[in-house]
N, C-alpha and C positions, 0 to 999 in steps of 0.2 A: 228067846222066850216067847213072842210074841208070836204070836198066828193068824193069819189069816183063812177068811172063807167069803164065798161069793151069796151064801144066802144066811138066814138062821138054821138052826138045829133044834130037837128037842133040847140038847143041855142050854143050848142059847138063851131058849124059850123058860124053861123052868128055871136060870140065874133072873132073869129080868123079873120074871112074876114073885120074885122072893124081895125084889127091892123095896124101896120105902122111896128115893128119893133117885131125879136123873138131873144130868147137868145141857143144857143146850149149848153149841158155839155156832156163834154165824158170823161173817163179816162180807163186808166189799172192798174193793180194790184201794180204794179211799177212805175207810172208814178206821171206827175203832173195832177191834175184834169186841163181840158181845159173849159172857158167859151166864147162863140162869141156870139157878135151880130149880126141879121143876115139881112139883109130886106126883108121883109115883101111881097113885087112883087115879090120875087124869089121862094115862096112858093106856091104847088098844091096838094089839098086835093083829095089823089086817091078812097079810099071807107072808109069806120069808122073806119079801124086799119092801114089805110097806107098814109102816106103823103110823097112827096117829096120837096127839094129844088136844084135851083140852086147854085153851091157851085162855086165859082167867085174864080179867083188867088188872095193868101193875102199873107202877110210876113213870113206865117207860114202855116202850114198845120195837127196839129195836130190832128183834128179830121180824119182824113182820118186815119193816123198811129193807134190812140186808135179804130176807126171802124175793120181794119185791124187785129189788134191783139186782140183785146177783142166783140167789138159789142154793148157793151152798149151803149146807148145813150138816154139822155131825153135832148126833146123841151121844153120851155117854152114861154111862153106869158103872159103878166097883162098890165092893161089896164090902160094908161096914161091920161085918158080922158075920160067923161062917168060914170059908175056905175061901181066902183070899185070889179076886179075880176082879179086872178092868176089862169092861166090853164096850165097843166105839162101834157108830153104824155110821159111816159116811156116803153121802148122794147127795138127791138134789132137794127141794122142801117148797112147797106151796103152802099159803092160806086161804082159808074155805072162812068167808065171813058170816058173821051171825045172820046175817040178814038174805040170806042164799036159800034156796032148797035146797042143795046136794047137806050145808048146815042140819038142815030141821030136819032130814033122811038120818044121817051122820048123827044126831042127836036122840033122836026119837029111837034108830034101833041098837045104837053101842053104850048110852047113857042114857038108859031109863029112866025115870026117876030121881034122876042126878046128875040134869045141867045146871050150876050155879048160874045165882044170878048177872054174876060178873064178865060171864064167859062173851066173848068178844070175838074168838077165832077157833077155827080147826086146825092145827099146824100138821099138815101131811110131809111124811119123809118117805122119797123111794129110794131106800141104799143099795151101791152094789158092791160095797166091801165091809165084810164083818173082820173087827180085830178084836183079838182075847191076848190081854195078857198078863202077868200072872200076880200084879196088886199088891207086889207082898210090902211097901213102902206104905199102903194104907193104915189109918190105925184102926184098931177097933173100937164099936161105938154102939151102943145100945139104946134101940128104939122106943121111944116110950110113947109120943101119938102126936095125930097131925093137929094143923092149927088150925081157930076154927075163924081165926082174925080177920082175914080177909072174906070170907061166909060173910060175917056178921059187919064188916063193913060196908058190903053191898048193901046188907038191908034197912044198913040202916039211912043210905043213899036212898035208894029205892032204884029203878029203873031210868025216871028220867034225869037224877042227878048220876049215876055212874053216866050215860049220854053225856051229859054237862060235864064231867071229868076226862071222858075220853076228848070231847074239843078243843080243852082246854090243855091235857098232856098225852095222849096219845098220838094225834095226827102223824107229829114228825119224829123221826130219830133226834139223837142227843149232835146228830151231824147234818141236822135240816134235813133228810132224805124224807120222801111220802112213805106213810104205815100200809096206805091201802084201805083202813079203816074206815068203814062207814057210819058216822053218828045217826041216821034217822032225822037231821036236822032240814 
């Protein structure tokens, strides 16, 4: 049931832009396998082997540390809603930190208007195997809207207390590894 392809497709393209929510896996050799949910507005399909996401401040930062020490990384998507289908991008994964130019390029022309305040990283994926397969195991689930929790948790941080929070729990993975993060300190 499963298939593979070596790039995206338009059906590729138009299931992804219908999602609401993607899951990230990353690990290292040593570590714990990492799974996030990620939303779905934070994601920009760059050409058939590259996509990026906005990677927002969370409690944790593991994928950065596994991006950092290893590179693996696969995306996934299935579809909660509609005609049931699982799609995996698997490659390699770098982050673009906030504090970069290729960031405030990467920002300023794919998210206008709409870097949060929280955002911390650019998580880039170059995949070179697409799998589709066929989700029918998923349940169905109906969308009602994003949250606005973490938004308004920033603000009410402000800037240099998200800083303060990223010293304090981002630096390291949950397995000591470095984030790569830069606080501004």
């Amino acid at each position: 049931m499963a298939k593979q392809f070596e790039k995206l497709n338009d059906i590729h393209r138009k299931f992804i832009e219908r999602q609401h929510i993607f899951f990230t896996a990353s690990a290292t050799k040593d570590s714990r396998v990492n799974i996030s949910p990620r939303e779905a507005g934070a994601l920009r399909i760059l050409d058939d082997n590259t996509i990026i996401y906005m990677d927002k401040t969370g409690s944790g930062n593991e994928t950065s540390a596994h991006l950092l020490t290893d590179g693996r990384l696969t995306i996934m998507f299935c579809s909660f809603s509609g005609p049931p289908m699982i799609l995996r991008l698997y490659g390699t994964g770098d982050s673009i930190g906030w504090e970069t130019e290729e960031f405030r390029e990467l920002a300023t022309r794919l998210y206008p208007d709409s870097t949060p305040l929280s955002a911390r990283k650019i998580v880039r994926l170059k995949f070179d195997l697409v799998q589709t397969s066929c989700g029918y195991g998923v349940p169905m689930f109906d969308y009602q809207e994003d949250r606005d929790v973490l938004d308004n948790w920033a603000k009410g941080k402000g800037r240099d207390g998200i800083r303060d929070y990223w010293q304090e729990k981002n630096l390291k993975s949950m397995d000591g590894l470095p984030t790569g993060l830069e606080t501004g300190a």
